[in-house]
N, C-alpha and C positions, 0 to 999 in steps of 0.2 A: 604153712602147709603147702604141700607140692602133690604130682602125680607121680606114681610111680609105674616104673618100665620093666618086663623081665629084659635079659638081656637079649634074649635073642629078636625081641621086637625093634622096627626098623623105626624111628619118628624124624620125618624128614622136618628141615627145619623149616621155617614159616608156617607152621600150623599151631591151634590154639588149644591148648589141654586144661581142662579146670583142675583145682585142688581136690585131692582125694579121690581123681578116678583111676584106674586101675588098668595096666594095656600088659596081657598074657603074653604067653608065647607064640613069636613066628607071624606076630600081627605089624601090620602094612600102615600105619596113619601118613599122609600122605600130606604136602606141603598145600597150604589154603584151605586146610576144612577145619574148623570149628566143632569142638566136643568139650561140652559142659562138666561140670561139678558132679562128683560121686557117679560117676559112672563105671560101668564093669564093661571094659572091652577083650571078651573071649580069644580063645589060641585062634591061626590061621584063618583074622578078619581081616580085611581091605577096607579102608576109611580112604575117599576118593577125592581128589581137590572138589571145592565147594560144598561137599558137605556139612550141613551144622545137627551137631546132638545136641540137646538140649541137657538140663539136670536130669540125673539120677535114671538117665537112658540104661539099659542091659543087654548087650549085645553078645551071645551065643557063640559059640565056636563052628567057626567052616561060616560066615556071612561080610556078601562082598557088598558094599554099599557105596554106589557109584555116583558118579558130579549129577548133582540135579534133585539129590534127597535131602528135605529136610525133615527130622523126628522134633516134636516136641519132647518136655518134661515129660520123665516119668512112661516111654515108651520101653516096650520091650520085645527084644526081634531075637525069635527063636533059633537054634540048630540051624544051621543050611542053609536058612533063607535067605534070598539074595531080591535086588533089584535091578531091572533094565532102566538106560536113558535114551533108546535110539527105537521109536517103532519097527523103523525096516530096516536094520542092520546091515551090509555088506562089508567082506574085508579091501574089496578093491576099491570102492568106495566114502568119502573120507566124509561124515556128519556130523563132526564136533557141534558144529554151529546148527545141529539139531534137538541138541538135546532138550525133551521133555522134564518140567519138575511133577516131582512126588513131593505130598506133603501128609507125615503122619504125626495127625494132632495130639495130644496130652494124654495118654493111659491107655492108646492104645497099644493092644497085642498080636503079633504075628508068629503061627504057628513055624513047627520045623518044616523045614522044605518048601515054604511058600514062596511062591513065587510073584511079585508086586509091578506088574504092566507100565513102564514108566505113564506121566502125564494124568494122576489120581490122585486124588486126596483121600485117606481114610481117615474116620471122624472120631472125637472123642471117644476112647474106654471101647472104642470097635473092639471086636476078636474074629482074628484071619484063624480058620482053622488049619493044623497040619496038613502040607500039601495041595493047599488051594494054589490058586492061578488068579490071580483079582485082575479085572480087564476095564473096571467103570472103580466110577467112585462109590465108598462104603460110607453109608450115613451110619455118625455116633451114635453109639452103644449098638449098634449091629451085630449081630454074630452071621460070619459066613464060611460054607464048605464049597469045596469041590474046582472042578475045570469041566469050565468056567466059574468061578466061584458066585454063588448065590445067596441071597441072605434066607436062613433057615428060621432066627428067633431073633431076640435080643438077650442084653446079657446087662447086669449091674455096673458100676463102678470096680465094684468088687470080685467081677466075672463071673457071676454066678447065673446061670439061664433063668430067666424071669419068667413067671407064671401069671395071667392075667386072668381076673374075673371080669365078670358081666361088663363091667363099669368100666374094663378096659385099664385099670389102676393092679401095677405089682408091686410086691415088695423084695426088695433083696432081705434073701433065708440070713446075712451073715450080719448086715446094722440094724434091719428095717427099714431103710431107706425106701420111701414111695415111687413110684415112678409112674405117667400116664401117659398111654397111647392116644395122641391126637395126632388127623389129618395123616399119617403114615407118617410121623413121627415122634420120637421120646419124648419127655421130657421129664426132669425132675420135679416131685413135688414140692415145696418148699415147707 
């Protein structure tokens, strides 16, 4: 088993494609970056040297992911969204040797048009809302909106907004899965 390419997608060579992932139309993979097993690479995406996707990553059409990102498994990065690697940008200016990493942990989600601050990690099963702006790091199972992007709730594994009683303990509406609020953070019940 191999990956398959439309034709019109560009794969420069030295970079690493797993079996069974998928690169649309008019998409950029770029020599040096790393994309895992069963993934779906949308039309008109930019995969940037040093990049690594992880398995079963889903990458949206119109999203440029630039040197310095790395997605775990199982990540998926909506519509449009894109990420920075340079805080302070200038074209006269030359920062290669600036670049900040992003790291987006295992099942997390990024809404369409979100825009990902380089130099952050967002955490486990996070969810970036459409059109946020994330400027800090999102602790796992997070849900966050806005610009500046804030955290509003949490969310399941399963992305489902969690509902806490008294006791501080929710369950996801879609397994039952437990979950508990300690110390301002998740954590699964076991």
């Amino acid at each position: 088993m191999s990956y398959q390419a439309h034709e019109t997608a560009v794969i420069d060579t030295g970079c690493h494609i797993g079996d069974g992932t998928r690169v649309w139309h008019f998409s950029h993979i770029m020599a040096g970056c790393r994309i895992g097993k069963a993934c779906n690479i949308g039309q008109n995406v930019v995969v940037s040297p040093g990049v690594t996707l992880g398995d079963n990553v889903k990458v949206q059409n119109n999203v440029s992911i630039y040197t310095g990102v790395v997605c775990e498994d199982d990540v998926f990065l909506g519509p449009s969204c894109v990420f920075t690697n340079v805080i302070n940008p200038r074209s006269h200016v030359p920062r290669k040797d600036q670049f900040r990493p992003t790291r987006v942990e295992k099942g997390a989600s990024i809404g369409a048009n979100a825009t990902i601050v380089c130099g952050h990690t967002i955490g486990r099963y996070a969810m970036i809302g459409a059109g946020a702006v994330v400027t800090k790091d999102v602790p796992p199972y997070a849900l966050v909106m806005g610009n500046p992007a804030r955290q509003v709730g949490w969310v399941s594994e399963y992305g489902h907004r969690l509902e806490f009683d008294g006791e501080g303990v929710a369950a996801c509406p879609e397994t039952g899965q437990r979950y508990r609020l300690r110390d301002g953070r998740l954590h699964e019940e076991k």
